[in-house]
Backbone as a printed PyTorch tensor [residue, N CA C, xyz], in Angstrom:
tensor([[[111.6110,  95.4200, 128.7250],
         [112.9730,  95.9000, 128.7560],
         [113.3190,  96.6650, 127.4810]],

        [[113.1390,  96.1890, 126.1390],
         [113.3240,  96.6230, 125.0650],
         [112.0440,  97.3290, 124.1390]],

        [[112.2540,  98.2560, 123.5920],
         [110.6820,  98.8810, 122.8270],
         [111.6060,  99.5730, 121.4670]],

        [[110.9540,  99.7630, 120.4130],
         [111.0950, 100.3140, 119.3130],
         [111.1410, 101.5130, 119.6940]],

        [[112.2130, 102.1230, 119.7180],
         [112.8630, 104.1400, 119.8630],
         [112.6010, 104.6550, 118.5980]],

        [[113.0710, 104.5130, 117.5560],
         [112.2890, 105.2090, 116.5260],
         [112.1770, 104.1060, 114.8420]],

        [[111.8530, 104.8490, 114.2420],
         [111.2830, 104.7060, 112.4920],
         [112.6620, 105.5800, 111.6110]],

        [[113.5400, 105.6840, 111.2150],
         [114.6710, 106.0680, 110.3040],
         [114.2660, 105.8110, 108.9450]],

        [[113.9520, 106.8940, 107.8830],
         [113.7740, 106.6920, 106.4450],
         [114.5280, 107.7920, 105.6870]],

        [[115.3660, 107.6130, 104.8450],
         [115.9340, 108.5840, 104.0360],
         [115.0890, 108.7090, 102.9500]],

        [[115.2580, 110.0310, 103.2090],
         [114.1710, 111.2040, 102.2860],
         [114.9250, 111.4740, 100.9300]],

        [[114.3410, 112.3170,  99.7850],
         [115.1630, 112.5830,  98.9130],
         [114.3400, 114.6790,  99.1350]],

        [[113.6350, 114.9030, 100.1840],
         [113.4630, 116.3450, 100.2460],
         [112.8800, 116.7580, 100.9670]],

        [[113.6210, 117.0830, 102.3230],
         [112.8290, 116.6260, 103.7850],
         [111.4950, 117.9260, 103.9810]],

        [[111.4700, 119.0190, 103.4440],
         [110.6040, 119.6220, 103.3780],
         [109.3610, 118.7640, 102.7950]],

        [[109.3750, 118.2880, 101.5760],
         [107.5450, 118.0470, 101.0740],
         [107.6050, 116.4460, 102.1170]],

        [[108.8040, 115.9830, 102.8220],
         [108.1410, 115.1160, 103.2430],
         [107.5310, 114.7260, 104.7010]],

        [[108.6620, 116.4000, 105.1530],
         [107.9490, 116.6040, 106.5560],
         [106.7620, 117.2200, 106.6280]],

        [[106.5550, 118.1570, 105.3520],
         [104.6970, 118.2890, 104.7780],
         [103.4720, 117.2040, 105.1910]],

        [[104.2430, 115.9230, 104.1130],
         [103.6390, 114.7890, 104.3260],
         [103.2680, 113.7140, 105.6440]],

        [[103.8440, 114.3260, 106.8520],
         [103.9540, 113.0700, 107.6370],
         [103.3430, 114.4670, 108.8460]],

        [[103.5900, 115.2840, 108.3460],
         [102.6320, 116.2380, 109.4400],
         [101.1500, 115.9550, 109.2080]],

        [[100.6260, 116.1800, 107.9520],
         [ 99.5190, 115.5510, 108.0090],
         [ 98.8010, 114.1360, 108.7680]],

        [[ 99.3930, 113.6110, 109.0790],
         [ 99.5290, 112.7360, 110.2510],
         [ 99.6610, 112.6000, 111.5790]],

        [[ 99.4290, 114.4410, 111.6650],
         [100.3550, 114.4500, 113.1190],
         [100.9210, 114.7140, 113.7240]],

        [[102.2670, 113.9870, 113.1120],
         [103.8080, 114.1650, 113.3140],
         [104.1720, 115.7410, 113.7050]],

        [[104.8600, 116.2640, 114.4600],
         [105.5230, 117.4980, 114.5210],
         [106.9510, 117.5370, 115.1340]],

        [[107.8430, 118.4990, 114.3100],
         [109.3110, 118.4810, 114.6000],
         [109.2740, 118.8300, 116.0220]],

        [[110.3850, 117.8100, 116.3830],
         [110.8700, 118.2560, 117.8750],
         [112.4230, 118.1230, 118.2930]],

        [[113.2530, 118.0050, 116.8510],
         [114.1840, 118.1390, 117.0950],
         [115.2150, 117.8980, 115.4360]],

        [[116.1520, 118.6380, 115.0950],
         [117.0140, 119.1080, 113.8390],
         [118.0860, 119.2910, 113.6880]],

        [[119.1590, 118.4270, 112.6990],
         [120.5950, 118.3360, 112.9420],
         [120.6760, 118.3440, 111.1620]],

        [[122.2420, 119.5370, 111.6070],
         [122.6950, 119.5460, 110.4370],
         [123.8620, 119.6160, 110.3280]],

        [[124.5340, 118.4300, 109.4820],
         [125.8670, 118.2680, 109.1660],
         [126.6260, 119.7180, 109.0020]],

        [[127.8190, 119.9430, 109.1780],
         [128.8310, 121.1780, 108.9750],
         [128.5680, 121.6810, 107.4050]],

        [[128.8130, 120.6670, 106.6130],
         [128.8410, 120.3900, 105.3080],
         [127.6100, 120.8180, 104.6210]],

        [[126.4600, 120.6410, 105.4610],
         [125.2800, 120.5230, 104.7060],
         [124.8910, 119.6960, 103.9500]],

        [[125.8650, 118.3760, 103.8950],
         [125.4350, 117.5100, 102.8160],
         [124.3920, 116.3130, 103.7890]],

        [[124.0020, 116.3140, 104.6420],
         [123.1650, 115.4610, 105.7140],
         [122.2930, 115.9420, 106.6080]],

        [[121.2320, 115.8840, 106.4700],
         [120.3380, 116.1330, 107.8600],
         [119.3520, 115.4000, 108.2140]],

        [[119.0250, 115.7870, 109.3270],
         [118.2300, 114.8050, 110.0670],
         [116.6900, 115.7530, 110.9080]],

        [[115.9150, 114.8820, 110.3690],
         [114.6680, 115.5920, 111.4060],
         [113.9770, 114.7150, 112.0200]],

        [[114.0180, 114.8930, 113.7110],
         [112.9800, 113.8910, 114.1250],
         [111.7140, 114.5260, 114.3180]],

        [[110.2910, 114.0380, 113.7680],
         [109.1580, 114.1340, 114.0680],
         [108.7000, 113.1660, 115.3140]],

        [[107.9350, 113.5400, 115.5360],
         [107.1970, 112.5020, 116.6750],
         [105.5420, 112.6960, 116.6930]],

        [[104.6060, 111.8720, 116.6520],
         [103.2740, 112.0820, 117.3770],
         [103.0150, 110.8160, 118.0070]],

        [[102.2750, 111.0050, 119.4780],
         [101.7040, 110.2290, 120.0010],
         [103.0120, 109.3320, 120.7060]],

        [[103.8490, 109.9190, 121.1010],
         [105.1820, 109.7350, 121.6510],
         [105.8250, 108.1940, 120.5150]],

        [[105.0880, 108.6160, 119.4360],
         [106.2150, 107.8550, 118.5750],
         [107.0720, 108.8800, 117.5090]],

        [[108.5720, 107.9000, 117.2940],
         [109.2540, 108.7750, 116.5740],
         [109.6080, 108.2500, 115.1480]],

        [[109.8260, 109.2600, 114.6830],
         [110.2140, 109.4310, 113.3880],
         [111.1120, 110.2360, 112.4920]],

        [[112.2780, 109.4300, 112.3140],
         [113.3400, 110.4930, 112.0470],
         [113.9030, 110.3210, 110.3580]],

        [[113.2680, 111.1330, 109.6740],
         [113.4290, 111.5820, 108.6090],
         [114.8070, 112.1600, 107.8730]],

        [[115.9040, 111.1510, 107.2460],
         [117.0030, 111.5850, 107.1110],
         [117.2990, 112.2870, 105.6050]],

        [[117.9070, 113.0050, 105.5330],
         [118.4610, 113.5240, 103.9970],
         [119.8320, 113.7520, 103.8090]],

        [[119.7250, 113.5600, 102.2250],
         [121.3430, 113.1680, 101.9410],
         [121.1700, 113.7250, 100.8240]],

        [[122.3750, 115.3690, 100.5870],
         [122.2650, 115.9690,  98.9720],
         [122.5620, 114.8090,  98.0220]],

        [[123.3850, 113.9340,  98.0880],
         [123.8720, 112.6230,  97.2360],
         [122.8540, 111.4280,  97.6940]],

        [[121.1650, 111.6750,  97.4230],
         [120.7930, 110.2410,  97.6850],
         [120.5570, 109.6360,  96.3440]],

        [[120.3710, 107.9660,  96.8710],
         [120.0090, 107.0350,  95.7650],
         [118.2200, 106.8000,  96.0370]],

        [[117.5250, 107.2280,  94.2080],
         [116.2640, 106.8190,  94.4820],
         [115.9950, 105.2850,  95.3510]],

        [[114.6270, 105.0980,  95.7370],
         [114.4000, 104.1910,  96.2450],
         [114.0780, 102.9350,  95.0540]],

        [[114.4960, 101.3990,  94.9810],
         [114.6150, 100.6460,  93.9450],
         [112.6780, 100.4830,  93.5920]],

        [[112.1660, 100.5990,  92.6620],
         [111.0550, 100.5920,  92.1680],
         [110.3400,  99.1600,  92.6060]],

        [[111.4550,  97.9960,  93.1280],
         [110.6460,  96.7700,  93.2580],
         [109.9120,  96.6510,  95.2940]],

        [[110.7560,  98.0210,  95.8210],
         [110.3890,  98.4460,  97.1140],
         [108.9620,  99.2330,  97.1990]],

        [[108.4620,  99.7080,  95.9110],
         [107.6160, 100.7350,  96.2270],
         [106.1560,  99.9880,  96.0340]],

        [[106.1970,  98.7390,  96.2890],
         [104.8760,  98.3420,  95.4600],
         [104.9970,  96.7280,  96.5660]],

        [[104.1090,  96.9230,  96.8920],
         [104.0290,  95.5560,  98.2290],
         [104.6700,  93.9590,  97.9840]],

        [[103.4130,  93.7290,  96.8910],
         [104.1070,  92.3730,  96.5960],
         [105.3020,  92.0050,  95.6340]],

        [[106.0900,  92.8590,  95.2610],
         [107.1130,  92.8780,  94.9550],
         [108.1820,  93.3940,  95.8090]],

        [[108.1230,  93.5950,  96.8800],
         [108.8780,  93.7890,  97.5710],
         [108.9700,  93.1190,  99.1300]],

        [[107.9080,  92.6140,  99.2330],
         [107.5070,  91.2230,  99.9270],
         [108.5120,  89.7680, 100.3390]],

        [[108.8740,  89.7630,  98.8760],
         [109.8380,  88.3440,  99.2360],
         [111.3070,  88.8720,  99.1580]],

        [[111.9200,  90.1810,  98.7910],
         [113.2210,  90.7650,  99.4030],
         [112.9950,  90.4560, 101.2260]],

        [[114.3890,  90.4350, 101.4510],
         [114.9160,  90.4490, 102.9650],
         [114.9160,  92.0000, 103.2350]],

        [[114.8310,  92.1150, 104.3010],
         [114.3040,  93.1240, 104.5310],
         [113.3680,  94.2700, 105.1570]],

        [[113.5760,  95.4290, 105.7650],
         [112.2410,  95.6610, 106.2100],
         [111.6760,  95.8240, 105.4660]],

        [[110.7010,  95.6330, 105.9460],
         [108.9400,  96.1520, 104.3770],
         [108.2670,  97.5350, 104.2730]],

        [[107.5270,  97.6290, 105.7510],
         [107.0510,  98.8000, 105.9620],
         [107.0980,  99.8520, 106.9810]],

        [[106.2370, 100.2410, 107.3770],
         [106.2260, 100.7460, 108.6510],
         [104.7020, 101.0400, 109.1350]],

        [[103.7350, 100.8400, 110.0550],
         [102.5580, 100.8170, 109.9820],
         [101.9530, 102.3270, 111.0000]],

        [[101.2500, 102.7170, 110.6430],
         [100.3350, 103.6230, 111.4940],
         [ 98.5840, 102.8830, 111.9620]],

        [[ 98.6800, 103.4230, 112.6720],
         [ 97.4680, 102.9780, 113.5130],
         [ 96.4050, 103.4560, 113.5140]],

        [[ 95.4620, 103.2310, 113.1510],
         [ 94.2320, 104.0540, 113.5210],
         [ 92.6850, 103.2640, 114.4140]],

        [[ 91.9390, 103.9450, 114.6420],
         [ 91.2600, 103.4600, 115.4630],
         [ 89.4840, 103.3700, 114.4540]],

        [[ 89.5400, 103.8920, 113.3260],
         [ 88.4370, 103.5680, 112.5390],
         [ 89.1650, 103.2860, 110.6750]],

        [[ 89.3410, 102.4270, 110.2290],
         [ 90.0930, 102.6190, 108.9030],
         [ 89.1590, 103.0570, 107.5060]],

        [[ 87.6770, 103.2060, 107.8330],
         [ 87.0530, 103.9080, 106.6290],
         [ 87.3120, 105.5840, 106.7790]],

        [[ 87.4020, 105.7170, 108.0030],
         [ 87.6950, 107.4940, 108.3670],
         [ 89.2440, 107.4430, 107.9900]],

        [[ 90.0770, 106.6580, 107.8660],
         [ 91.4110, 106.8180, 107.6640],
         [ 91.5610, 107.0110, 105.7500]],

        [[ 90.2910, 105.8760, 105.3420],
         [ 90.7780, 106.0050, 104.0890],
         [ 89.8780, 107.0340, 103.7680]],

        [[ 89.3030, 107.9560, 104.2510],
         [ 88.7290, 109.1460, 103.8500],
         [ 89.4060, 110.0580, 103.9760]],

        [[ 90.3400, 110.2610, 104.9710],
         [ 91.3810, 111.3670, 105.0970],
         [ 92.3020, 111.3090, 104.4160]],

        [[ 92.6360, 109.6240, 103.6310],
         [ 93.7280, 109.9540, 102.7100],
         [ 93.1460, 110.7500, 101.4130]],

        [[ 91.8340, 109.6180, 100.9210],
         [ 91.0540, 110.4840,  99.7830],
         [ 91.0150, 111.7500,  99.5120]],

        [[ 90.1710, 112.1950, 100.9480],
         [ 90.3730, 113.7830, 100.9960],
         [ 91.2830, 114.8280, 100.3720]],

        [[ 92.8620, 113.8960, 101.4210],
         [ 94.5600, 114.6960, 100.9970],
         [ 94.7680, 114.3370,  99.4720]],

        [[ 93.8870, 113.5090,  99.0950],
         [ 94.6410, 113.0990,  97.8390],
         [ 96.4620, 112.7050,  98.0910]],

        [[ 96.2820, 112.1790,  98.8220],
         [ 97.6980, 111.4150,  99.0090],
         [ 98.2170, 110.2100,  98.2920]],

        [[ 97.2140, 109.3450,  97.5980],
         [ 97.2550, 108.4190,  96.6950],
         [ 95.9690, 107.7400,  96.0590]],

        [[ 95.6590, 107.2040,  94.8830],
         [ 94.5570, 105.9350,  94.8590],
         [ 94.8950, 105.1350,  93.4790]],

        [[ 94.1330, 104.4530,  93.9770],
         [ 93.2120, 103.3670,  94.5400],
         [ 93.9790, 103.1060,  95.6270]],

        [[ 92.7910, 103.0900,  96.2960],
         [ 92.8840, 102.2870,  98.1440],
         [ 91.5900, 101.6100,  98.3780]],

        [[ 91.8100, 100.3960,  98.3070],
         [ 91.7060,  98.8190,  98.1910],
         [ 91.5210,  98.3500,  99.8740]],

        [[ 90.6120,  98.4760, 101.0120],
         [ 90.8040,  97.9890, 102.3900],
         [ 90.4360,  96.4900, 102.0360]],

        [[ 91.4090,  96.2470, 102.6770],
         [ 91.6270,  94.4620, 102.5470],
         [ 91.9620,  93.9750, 104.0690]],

        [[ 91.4300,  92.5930, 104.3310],
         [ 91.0670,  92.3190, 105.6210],
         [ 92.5450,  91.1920, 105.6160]],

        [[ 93.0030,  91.9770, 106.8750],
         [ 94.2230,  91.1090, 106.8410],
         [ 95.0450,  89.8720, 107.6390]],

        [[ 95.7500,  88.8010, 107.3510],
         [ 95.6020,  87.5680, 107.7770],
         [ 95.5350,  87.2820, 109.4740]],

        [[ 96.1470,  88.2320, 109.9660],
         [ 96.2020,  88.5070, 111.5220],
         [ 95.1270,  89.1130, 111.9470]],

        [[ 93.6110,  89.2980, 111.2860],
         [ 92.4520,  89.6290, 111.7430],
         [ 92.1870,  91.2440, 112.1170]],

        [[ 92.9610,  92.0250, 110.9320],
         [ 92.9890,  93.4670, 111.2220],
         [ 92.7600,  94.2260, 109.7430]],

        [[ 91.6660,  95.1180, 109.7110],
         [ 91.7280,  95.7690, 108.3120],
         [ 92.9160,  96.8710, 107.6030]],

        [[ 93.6190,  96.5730, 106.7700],
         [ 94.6480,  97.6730, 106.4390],
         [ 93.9210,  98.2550, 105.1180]],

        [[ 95.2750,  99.3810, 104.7260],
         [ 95.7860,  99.1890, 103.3200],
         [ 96.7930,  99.9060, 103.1160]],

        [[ 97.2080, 100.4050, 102.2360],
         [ 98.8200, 100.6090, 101.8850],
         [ 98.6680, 101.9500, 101.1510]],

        [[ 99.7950, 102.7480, 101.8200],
         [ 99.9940, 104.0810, 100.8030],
         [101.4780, 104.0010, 100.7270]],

        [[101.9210, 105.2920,  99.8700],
         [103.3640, 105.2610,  99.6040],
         [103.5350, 107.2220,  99.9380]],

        [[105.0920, 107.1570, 100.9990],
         [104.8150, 108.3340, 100.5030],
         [105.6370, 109.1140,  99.6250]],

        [[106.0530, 110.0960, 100.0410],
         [106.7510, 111.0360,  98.4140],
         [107.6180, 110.5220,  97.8670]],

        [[108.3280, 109.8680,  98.5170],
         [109.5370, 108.9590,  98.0940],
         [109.4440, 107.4900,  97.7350]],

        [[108.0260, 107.4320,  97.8580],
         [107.7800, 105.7180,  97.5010],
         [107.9020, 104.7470,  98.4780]],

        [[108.2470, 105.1480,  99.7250],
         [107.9440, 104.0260, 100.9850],
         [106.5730, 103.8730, 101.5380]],

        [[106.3080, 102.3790, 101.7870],
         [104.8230, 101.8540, 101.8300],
         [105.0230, 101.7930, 103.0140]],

        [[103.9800, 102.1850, 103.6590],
         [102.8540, 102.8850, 104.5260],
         [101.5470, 102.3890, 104.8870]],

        [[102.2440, 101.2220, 106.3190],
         [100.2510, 100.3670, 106.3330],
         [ 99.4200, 101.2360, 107.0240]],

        [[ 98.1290, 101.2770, 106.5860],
         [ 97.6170, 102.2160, 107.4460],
         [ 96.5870, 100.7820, 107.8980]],

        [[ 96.8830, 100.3630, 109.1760],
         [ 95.3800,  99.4840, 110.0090],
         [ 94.7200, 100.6210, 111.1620]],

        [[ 94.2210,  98.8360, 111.2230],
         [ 93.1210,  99.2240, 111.9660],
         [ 93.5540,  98.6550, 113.5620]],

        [[ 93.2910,  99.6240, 114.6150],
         [ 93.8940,  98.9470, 115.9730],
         [ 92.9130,  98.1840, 116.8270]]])
């Protein structure tokens, strides 16, 4: 009856970060912009999942104890948001590749699935497993 409709993250510069999440994939399929210009919204989608990427000329950075797992772990809260993949040494080669972050650390995880964690431009963590 019920399913997850989309992923909502405020951006601080929706260009390098719709850069970032295309590499993934993702491609715009739909764009709203406040009268004002002070708000917009982009939804990406791949693989009929969505992702809607918000911006705000007045945003607040993201708090530094969010950008880093186990410190942001025992806040209430959501944590992450996960992507899927179907081999995770080819995943952490494509991040390598992008140079999108490192050290990346694959660690076998308690629910019997290999991840690991990136952040992206804005500092939101990013599981990348294994499906």
């Amino acid at each position: 009856m019920f399913n997850i409709n989309h992923i909502a993250i405020s951006v601080s510069n929706l260009k390098k970060s719709e850069d970032f999440y295309k590499l993934f994939g993702f491609k715009e399929k739909q764009f709203y912009e406040s009268e004002d210009k002070s708000f917009r919204i982009e939804k990406l989608e791949a693989n009929g999942q969505v992702l809607e990427l918000w911006n705000y000329t007045n945003h607040k950075k993201i708090p530094r104890t969010a950008m880093e797992l186990y410190s942001d772990l025992p806040i209430n809260g959501v944590k992450h948001f996960a992507l899927g993949v179907s081999n995770i040494q080819k995943a952490k080669d494509f991040i390598l590749k992008n140079k999108i972050n490192m050290p990346i650390d694959i660690k076998a995880g308690r629910l019997g699935k290999s991840y690991f964690f990136i952040n992206d431009p804005d500092g939101i963590l990013i599981e990348i497993i294994e499906n």
